[in-house]
N, C-alpha and C positions, 0 to 999 in steps of 0.2 A: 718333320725333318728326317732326312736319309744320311745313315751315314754308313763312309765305305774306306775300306784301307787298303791300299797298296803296299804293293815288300817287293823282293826280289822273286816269291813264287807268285805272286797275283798284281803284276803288271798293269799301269792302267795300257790303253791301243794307244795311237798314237793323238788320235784328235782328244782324248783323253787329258794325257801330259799336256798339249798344246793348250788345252781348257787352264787346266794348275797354273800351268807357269805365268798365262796371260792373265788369271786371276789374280796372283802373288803381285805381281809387278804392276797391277792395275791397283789395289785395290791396300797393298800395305803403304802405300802414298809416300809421308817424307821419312819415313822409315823403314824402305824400302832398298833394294840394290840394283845393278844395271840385269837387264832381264840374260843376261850371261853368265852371271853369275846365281841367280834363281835356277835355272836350266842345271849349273853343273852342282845343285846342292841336292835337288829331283834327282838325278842322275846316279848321284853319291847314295841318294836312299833305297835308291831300286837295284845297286851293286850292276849298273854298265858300264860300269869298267871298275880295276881294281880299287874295293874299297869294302869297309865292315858293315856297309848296308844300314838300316833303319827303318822308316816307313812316313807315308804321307797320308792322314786322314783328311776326309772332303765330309763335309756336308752340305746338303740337296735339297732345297724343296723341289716339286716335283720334278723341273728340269734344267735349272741352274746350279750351279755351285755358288753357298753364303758362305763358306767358310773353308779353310784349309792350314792344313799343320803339315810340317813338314820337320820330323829328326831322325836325327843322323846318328850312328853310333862312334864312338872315339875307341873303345878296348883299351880305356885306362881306368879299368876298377880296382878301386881301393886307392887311387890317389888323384884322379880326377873323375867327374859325373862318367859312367858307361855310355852317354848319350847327351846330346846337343839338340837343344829346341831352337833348328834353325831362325824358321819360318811358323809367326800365328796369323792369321788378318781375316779379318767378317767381312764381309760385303757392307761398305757403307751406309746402302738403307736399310741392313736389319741389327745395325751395333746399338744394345742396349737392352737385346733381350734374352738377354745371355745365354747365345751360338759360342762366343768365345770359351765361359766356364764350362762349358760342356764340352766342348772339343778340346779344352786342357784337361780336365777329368779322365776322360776317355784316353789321351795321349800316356797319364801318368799310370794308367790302368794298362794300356798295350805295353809299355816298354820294360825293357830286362834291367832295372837296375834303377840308379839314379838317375837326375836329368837337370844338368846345367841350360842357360838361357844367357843370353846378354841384352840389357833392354836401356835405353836411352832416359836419363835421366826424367827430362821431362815429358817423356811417353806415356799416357796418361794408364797405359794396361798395364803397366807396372804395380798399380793399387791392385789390381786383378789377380796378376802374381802374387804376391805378398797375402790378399786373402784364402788364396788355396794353398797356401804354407812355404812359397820358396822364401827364400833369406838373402842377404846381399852382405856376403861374407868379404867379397875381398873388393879390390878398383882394378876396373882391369886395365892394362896399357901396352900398347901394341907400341912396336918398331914398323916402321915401312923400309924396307930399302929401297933405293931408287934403282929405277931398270937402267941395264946399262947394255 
């Protein structure tokens, strides 16, 4: 397995991102977002437009991408995580030989600080999380406004 990280100085090209993002939205299933919103959290990591950057790791066998991470940083240390684990997802035929623990290992080894996540209750990675040490301190609960 090959693994490769992106930031704002080492860019993937563009058939690159086009791989990530169609990977993401392929392959994180019902846990997933519209692939517009994949694009602008890639986007968010690589700082193409204003924003505190992050980074996206991929891992490869020889010429595919099984896996990919994607966080973002927030610049609220000391009172929330420095960084947000947007995006995790394996390639569905190789989930279960842990591409995931490895590429949350490696994520928690890249980033500047702590690292928030938000994971669906009955999302089964959630056990995943919890055994490499994150914690489920609070509930979280969002407002929508309606567009108007």
């Amino acid at each position: 397995m090959i693994q490769k990280v992106f930031n704002s100085e080492m860019k993937p090209n563009k058939e690159e991102k086009k791989e990530i993002i169609d990977f993401l939205f392929n392959h994180l299933e019902n846990y997933g977002d519209p692939r517009e919103d994949i694009e602008k959290a890639v986007g968010f990591s690589l700082r193409e437009y204003t924003s505190l950057g992050g980074f996206i790791l991929i891992a490869k066998d020889n010429i595919n991408i099984i896996g990919a991470v994607v966080v973002n940083q927030t610049g609220m240390k000391d009172y929330i995580p420095e960084n947000i684990l947007v995006y995790i997802a394996t390639h569905k035929k190789h989930r279960g030989k842990g591409i995931g623990k490895q590429l949350m290992k490696k994520s928690i080894e890249l980033a500047k600080g702590n690292i928030a996540l938000h994971v669906e209750p009955d999302n089964p990675a959630r056990f995943l999380y919890e055994k490499i040490g994150f914690t489920s301190k609070y509930i979280e609960m969002r407002y929508k406004k309606e567009k108007q």
